[in-house]
PLY file of the C-alpha trace (Angstrom):
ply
format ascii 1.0
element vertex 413
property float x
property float y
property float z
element edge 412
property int vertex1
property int vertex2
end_header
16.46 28.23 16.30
13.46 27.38 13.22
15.64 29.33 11.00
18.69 26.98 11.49
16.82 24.43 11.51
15.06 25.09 8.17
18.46 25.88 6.99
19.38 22.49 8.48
16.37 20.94 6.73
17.58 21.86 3.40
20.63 20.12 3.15
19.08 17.42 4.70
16.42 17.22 1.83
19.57 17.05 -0.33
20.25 13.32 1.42
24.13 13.80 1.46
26.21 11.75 4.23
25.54 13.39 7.61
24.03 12.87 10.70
20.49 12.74 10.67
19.85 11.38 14.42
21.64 14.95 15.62
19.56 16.92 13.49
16.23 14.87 14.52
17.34 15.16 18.36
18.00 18.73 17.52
14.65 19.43 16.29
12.59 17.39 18.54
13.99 18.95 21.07
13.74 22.54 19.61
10.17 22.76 18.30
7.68 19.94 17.49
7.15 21.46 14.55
8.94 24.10 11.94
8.27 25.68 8.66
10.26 25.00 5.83
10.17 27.23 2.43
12.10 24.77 0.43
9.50 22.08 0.50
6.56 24.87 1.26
5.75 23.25 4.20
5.58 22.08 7.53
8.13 19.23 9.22
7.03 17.40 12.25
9.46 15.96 14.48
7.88 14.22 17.65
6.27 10.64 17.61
3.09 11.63 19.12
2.52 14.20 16.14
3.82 12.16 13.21
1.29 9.07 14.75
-1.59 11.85 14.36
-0.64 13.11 11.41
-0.36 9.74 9.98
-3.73 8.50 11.61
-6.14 11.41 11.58
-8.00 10.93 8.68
-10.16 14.55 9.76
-7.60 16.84 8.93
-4.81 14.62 7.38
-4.78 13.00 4.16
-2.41 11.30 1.59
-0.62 14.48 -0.12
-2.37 13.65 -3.95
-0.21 16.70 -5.69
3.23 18.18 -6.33
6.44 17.60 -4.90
6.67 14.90 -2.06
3.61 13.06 -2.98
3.56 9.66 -4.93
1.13 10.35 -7.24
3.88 9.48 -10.20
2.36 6.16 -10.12
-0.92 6.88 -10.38
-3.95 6.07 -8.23
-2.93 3.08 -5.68
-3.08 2.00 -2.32
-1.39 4.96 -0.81
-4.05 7.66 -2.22
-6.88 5.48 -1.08
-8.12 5.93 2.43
-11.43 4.64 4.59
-13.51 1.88 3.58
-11.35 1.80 0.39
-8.32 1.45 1.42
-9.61 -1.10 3.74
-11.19 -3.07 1.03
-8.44 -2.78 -1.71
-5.67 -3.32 0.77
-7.06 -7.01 1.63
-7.11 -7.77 -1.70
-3.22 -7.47 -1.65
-3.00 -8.55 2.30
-4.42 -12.46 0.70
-1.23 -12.75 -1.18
1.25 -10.70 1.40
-0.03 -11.36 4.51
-1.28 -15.00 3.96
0.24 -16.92 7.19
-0.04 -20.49 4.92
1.80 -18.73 1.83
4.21 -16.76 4.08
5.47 -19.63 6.01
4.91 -22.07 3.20
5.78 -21.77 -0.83
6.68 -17.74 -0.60
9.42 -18.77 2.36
10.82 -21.59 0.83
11.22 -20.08 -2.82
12.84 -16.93 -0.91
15.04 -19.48 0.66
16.10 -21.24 -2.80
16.55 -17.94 -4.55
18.74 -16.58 -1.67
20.89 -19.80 -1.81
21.04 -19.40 -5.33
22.76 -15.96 -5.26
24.78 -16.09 -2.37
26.25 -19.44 -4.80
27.24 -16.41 -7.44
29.63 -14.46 -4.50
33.62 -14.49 -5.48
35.14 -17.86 -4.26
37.39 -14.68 -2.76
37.58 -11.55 -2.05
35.17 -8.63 -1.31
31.31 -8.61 -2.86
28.60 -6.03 -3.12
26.24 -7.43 -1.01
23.87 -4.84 -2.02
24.05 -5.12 -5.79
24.34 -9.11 -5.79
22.13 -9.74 -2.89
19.66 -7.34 -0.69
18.64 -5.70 -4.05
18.06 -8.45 -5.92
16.73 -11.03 -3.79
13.48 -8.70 -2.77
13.28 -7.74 -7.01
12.95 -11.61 -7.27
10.24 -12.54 -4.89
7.78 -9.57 -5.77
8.33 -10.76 -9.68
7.74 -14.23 -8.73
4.97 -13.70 -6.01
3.11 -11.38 -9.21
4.18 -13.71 -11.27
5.88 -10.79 -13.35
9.70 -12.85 -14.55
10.89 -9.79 -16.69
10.00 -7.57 -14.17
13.98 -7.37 -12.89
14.75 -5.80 -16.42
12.98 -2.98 -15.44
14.83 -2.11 -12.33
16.16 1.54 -14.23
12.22 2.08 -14.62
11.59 1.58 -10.55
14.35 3.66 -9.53
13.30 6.24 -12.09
9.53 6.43 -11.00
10.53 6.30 -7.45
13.06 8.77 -7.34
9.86 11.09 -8.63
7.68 10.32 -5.98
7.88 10.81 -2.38
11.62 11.37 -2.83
11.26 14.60 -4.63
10.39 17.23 -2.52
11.79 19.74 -3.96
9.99 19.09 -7.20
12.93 18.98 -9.44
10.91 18.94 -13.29
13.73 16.79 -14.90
13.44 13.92 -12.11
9.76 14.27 -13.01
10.23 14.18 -17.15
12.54 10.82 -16.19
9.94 9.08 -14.64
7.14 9.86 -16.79
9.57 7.98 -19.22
10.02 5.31 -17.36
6.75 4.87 -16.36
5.27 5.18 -19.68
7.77 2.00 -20.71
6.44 -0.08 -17.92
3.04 0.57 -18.51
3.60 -0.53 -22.14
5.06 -3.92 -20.41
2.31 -4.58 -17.88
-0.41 -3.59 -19.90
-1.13 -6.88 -22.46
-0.11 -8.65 -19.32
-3.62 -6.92 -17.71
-5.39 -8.64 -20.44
-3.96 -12.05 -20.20
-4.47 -12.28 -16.95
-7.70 -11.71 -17.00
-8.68 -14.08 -19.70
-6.61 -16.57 -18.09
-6.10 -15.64 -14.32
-3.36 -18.03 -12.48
-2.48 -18.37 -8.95
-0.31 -14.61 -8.61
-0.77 -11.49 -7.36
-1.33 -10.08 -10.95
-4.20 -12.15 -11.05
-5.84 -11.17 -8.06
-5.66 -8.08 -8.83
-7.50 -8.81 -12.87
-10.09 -10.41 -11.15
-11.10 -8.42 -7.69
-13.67 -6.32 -7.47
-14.96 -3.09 -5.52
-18.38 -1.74 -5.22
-19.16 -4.64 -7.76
-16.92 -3.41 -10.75
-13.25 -4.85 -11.20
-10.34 -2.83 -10.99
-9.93 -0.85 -13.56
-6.56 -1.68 -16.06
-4.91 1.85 -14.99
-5.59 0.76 -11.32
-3.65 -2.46 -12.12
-0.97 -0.71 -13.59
-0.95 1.83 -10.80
-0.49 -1.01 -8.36
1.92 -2.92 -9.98
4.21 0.00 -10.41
3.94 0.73 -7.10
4.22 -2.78 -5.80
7.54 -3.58 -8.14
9.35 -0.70 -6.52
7.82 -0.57 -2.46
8.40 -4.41 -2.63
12.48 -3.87 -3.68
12.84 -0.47 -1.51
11.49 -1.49 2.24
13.39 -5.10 2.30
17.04 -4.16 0.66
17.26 -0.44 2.71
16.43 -2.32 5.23
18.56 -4.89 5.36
21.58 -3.36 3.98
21.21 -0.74 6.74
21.13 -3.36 9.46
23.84 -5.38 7.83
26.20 -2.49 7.78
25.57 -1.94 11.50
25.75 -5.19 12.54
29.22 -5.85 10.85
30.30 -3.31 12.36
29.74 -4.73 15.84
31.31 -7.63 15.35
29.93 -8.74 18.98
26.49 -8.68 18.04
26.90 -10.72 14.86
27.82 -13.05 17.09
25.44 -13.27 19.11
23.31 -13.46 16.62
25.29 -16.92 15.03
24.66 -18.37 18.42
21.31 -17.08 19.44
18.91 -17.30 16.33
15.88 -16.19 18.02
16.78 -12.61 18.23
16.85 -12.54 14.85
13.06 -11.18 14.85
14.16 -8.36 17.17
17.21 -7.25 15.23
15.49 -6.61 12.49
12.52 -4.36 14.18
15.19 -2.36 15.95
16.64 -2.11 12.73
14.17 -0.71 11.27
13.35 1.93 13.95
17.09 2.74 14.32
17.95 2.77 10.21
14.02 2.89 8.44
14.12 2.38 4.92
11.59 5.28 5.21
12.37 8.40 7.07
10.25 10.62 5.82
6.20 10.92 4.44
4.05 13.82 3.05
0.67 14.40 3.86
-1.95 17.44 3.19
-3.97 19.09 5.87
-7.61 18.71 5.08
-8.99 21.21 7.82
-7.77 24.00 9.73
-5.94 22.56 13.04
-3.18 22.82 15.48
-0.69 20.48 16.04
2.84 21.12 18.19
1.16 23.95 19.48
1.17 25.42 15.88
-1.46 26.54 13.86
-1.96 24.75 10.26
-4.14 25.15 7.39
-6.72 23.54 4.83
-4.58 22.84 1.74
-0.88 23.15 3.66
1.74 20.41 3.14
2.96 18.58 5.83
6.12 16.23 5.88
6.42 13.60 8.95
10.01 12.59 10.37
9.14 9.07 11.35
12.58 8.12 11.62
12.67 11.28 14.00
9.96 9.82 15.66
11.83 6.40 16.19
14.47 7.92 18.41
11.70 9.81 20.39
12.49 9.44 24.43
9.47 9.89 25.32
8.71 6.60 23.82
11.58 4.98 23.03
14.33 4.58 26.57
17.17 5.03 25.10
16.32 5.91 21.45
20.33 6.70 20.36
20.95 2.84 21.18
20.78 0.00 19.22
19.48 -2.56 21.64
19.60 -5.97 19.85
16.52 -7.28 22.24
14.95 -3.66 22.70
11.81 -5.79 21.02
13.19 -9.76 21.86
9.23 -10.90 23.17
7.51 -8.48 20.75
8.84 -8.31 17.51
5.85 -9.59 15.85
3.99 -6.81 17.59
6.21 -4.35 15.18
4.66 -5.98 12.15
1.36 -5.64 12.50
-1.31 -2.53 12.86
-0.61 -2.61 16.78
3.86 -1.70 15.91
5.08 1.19 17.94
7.76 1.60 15.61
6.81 4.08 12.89
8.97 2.59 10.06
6.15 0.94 7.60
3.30 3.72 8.63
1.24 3.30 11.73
-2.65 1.67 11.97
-5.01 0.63 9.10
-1.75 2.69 7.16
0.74 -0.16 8.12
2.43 -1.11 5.04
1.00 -4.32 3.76
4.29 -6.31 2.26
5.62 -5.66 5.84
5.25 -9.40 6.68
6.66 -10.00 3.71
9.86 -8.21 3.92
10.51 -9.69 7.40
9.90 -13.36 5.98
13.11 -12.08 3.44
15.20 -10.39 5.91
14.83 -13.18 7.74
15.74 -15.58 5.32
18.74 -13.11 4.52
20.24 -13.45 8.04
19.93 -16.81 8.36
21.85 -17.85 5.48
24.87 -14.84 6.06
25.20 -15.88 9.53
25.56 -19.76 8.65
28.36 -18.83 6.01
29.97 -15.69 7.62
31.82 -15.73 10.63
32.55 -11.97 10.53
33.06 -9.17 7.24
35.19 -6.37 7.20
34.41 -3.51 4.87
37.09 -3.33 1.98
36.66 0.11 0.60
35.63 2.22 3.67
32.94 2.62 5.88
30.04 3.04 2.96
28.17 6.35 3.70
24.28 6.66 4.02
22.79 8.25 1.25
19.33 9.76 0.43
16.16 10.86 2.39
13.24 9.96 2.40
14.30 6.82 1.21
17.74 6.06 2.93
20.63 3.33 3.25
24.11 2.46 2.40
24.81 3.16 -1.20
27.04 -0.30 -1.40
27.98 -3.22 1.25
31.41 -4.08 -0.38
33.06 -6.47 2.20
35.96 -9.53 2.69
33.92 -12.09 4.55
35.52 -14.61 6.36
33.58 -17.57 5.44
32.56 -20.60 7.57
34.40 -23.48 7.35
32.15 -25.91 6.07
31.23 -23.76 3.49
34.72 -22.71 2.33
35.75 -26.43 2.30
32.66 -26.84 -0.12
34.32 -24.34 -2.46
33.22 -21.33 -1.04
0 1
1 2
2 3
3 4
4 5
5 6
6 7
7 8
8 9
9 10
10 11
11 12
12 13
13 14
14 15
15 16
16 17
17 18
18 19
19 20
20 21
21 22
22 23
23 24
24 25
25 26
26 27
27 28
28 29
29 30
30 31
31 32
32 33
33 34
34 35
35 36
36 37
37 38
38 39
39 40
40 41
41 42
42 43
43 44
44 45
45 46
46 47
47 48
48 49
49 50
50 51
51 52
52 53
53 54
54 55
55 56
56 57
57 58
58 59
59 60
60 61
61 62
62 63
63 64
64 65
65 66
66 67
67 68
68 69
69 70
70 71
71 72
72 73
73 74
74 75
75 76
76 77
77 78
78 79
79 80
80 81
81 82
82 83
83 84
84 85
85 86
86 87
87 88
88 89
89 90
90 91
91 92
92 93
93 94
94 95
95 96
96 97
97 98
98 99
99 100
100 101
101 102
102 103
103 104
104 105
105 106
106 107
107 108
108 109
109 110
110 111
111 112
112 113
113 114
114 115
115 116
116 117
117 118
118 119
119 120
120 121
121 122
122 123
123 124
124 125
125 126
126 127
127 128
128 129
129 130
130 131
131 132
132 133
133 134
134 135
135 136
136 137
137 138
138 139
139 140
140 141
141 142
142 143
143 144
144 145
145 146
146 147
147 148
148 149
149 150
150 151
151 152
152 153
153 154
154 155
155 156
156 157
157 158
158 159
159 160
160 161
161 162
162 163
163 164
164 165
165 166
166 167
167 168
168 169
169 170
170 171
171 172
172 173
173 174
174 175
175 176
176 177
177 178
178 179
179 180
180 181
181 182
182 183
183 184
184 185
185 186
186 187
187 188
188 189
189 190
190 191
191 192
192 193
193 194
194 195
195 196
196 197
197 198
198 199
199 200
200 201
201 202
202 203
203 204
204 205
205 206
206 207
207 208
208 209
209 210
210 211
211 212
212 213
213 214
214 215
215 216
216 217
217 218
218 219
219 220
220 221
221 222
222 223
223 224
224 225
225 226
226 227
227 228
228 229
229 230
230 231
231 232
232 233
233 234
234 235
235 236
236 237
237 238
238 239
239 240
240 241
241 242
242 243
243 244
244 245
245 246
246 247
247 248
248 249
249 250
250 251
251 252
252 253
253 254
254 255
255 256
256 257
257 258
258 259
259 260
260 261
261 262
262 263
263 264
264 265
265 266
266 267
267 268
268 269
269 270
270 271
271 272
272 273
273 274
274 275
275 276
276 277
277 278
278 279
279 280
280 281
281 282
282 283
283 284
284 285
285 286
286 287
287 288
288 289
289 290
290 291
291 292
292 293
293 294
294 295
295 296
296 297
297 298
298 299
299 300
300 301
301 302
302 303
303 304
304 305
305 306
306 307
307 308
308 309
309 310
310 311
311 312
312 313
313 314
314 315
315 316
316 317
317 318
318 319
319 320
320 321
321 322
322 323
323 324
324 325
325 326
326 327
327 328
328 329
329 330
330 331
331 332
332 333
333 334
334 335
335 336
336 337
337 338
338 339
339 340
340 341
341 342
342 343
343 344
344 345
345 346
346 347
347 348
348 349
349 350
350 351
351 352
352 353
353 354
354 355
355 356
356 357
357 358
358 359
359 360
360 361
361 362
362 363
363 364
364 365
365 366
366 367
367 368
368 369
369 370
370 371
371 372
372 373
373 374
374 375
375 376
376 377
377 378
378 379
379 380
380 381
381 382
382 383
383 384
384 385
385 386
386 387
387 388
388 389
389 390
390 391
391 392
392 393
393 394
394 395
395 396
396 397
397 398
398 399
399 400
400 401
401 402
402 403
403 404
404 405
405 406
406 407
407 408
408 409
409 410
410 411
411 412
């Protein structure tokens, strides 16, 4: 059974169309745990395991080498760990998990840029949704919220760097030699920005960053340039996956879109059992630190150790009916599944919680509202659009024909 399932593994590592929830069901309910040579390491499939793994700072730790690790930015936020990463990640959480900016000046210029490109869609006919809206829209707001405007003409660079990092774990050299490129042109970018900014610091992210300090020093310039690299890409990857993912589903249940149009409040727990049925994120790396035992196997100091979280969101034991998307699975709690107490494993678990994750619900949000006010239903023109990738996974396009509300079509839409 571990050798089909390692064989299994493989292609899934490859992210080509097929379905992961039958492998993950397959493997939970094989072994907790199985070897796998291609990534020289361990997978863990059960939620209870990937939540330790992900928590247990004594024998787990942020994988800082080699394939499968995102290290390809440099040091940030996701190397960092105890008081730390506590201290560094509140100097981001004051720009992306401020309630006053969040429901204030970041919503409302996520609302203006939204309206301004769902204005560019065809006055007919089918549109990308993904390439003129989810990817785009979250590329705007991190730019504006650092404060960054040519950051969108970098998007190659992101998708270049990223593709190096977490995704690669098979350690493919030339995906490596690409992002070292791309990285090195960013850095070239960001850096005189480093020293403006902290001769003349504004009201940005960017500029928190120049001017915080740790232990008494201020972040050092390749810290800065660590974050921002790492901040331009997370802060376009969690929201448009995402979304596209849930999008996809839900116009393909034409029923729950409409619910949705009429019922506005379950908006909040769409998106949370979106993300724990479709994660943007299905996959993280860590290194084992100490000799231990977890699934009733034995690891090692210095093994690798890859966590199915998006395994672990279809888990029965914790999740009734995990192969079911159940638009109000989370209707009184969604907030719950933003914050350091979520049960979903989609944006990390604990003091690890992704900090844009407020963020990227604020945008989804805004998303939502705006396609259910101006589509009454959408049809996919050009197929069914497969899934593709990973460790980071989604629909590789959202071409549909929408068929518009009537106020807006009588506008000229």
């Amino acid at each position: 059974m571990t050798i089909n399932l390692a064989a299994t593994f493989e292609r899934v590592m490859t992210g080509q169309p097929m379905d992961l929830a039958a492998f993950y069901r397959e493997a939970r309910e094989a072994t907790p745990i199985f070897r796998s040579e291609s990534f020289n390491g361990w997978v863990v499939t059960r939620y209870h395991d990937v939540k330790r793994v992900l928590t247990d700072e004594q024998y787990f730790g942020p994988l800082t080498y080699g394939a499968g690790s995102s290290i390809i930015h440099g040091r940030s936020i996701l190397q960092m760990e105890g008081d730390e990463h506590r201290r560094k990640g509140a100097i981001l959480a004051r720009t992306l998990r401020n309630s006053r900016l969040l429901d204030g000046v970041q919503r409302k210029y996520t609302r203006t840029l939204a309206n301004s490109l769902f204005d560019k869609f065809p006055i007919e006919g089918p549109v990308d949704l993904k390439s003129m809206f989810t990817t785009p829209l979250p590329l705007g707001v991190t730019s504006w919220v650092m404060d960054i405007h040519e950051a969108p003409n970098f998007r190659s660079n992101y998708d270049a760097i990223v593709a190096a990092g977490a995704s690669n774990l098979r350690g493919d050299p030339a995906v490596v030699e690409r992002a070292i490129v791309a990285k090195t042109e960013l850095f070239a970018f960001i850096t005189p920005l480093i020293k403006q900014r902290r001769s003349d610091p504004k009201d940005d992210l960017l500029s928190t960053l120049c001017s915080a300090e740790y232990e008494g020093e201020r972040l050092s310039d390749d810290e800065i340039r660590s974050f921002c690299s790492f901040l331009l890409a997370a802060g376009v990857e969690t929201t448009d996956r995402s979304l596209s993912s849930l999008l996809k589903y839900l116009f393909l249940q034409p029923d729950l879109w409409q619910r949705l149009r009429a019922d506005r409040s379950l908006i909040p727990s769409a998106i949370a059992e979106g993300l724990r049925w479709a994660p943007p994120v299905h996959a993280v790396s860590r290194g084992v630190r100490a000799d231990t035992e977890i699934g009733g196997q034995s690891v090692r100091e210095g093994e690798r150790i890859v966590t199915l979280m998006a395994s672990g969101n279809r888990d029965p034991d914790v999740f009734a009916n995990p192969d079911v998307f159940d638009i109000e699975r989370f209707k009184d709690v969604a907030d719950r599944e933003f914050s350091v107490k979520a049960t979903i494993l989609s944006f990390g678990y604990g003091r690890h919680l992704c900090t844009g994750s407020l963020l990227a619900k604020m945008e989804m949000v805004e998303c939502l509202e705006i396609l259910l006010d101006e589509f009454v239903s959408a049809e996919f023109t050009q197929g069914i659009p497969d899934d593709v990738g990973f460790v980071l996974r989604s629909p590789e396009h959202l071409i549909v024909t929408p068929r518009k509300a009537l106020a807006r079509a009588s506008s000229g839409h």
